[in-house]
N, C-alpha and C positions, 0 to 999 in steps of 0.2 A: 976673349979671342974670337966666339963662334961669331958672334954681336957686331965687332969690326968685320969679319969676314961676310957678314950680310952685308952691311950697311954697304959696303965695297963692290959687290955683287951688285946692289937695289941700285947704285948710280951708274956701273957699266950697263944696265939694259936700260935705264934712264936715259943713257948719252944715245944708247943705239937706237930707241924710239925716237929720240928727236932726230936722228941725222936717217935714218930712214924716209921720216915723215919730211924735211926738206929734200929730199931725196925724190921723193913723189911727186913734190909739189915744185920738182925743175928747178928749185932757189940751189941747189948745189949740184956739180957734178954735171951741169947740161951742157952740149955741144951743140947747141940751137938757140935761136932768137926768140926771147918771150915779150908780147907788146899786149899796152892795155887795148880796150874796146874803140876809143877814140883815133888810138891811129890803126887799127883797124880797118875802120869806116874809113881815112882816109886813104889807106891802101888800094881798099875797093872800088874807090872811086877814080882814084888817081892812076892805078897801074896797070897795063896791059899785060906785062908778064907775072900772072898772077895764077897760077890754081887754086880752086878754093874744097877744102877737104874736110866731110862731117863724120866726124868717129863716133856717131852715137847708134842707137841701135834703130832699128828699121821705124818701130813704133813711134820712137821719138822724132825720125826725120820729118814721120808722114802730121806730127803734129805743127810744128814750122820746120824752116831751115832758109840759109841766104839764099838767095837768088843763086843759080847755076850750081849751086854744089854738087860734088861728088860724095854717094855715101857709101864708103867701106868702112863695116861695124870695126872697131881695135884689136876686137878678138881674133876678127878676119884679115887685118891688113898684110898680115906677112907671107899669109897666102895666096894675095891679091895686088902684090904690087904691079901687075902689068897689068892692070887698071893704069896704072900712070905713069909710063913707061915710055911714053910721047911726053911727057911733061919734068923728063932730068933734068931742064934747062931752065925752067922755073922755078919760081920760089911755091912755097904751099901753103898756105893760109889754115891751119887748121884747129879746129874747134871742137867741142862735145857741150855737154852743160853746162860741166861748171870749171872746166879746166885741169879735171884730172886726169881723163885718160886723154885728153890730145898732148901732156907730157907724153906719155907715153907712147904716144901714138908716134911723137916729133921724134924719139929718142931711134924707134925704128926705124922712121924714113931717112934721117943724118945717116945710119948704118950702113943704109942700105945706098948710097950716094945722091939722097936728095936733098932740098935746099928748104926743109919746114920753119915755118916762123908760127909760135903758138900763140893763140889768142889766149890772155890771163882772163879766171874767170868764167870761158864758156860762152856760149848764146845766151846765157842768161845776164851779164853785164851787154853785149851787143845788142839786147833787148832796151834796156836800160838807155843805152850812148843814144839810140834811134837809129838805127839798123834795121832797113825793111827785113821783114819776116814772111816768104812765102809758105801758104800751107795747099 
């Protein structure tokens, strides 16, 4: 009986770690648009109503980042959203490395009544697609 009741136990934190872990990773539960690297690049290129927003950390900006972005760290953005307060009416392009925390990032500006579309992946696929990189 103990042996079933483990076993029972070891796949409910199983199912919880996976549905967690899509959970992070925006695949479940998101109320925002997630786009690869490629239409990215075309966004940037194509769209006038566009904000473009770096959720990574200061050190990280100052190593690249896109042209014109704005950088409010993720830790900071809830503090900080009138940083982009002029920009409701936009969409928001946002990115970090590798596409973890601009889930997060997106999951707060939807909240907060903004219109983020996440780059999957990060500056580090935008690296990749050929996406200028300012340093």
């Amino acid at each position: 009986m103990l042996k079933e009741y483990t076993n029972v136990l070891y796949w409910i934190a199983m199912a919880a770690m996976l549905v967690w872990f899509a959970y992070s990773k925006g695949w479940i539960f998101s109320n925002f648009s997630s786009i690869n690297a490629k239409h990215a690049m075309h966004l940037l290129q194509n769209d006038d109503n566009l904000t473009v927003l770096d959720v990574r950390t200061i050190e990280e900006y100052k190593e690249g980042h896109l042209r014109d972005a704005t950088l409010i760290p993720v830790q900071a953005l809830s503090q900080n959203l009138g940083m982009l307060k002029q920009d409701k009416n936009k969409k928001i392009l946002v990115y970090c490395a590798t596409g973890n925390r601009s889930v997060t990032a997106s999951r707060i500006l939807k909240e907060n009544g903004f219109t983020p579309i996440n780059i999957k992946g990060g500056i580090y696929n935008l690296k990749h697609a050929g996406v200028e990189i300012i340093k």
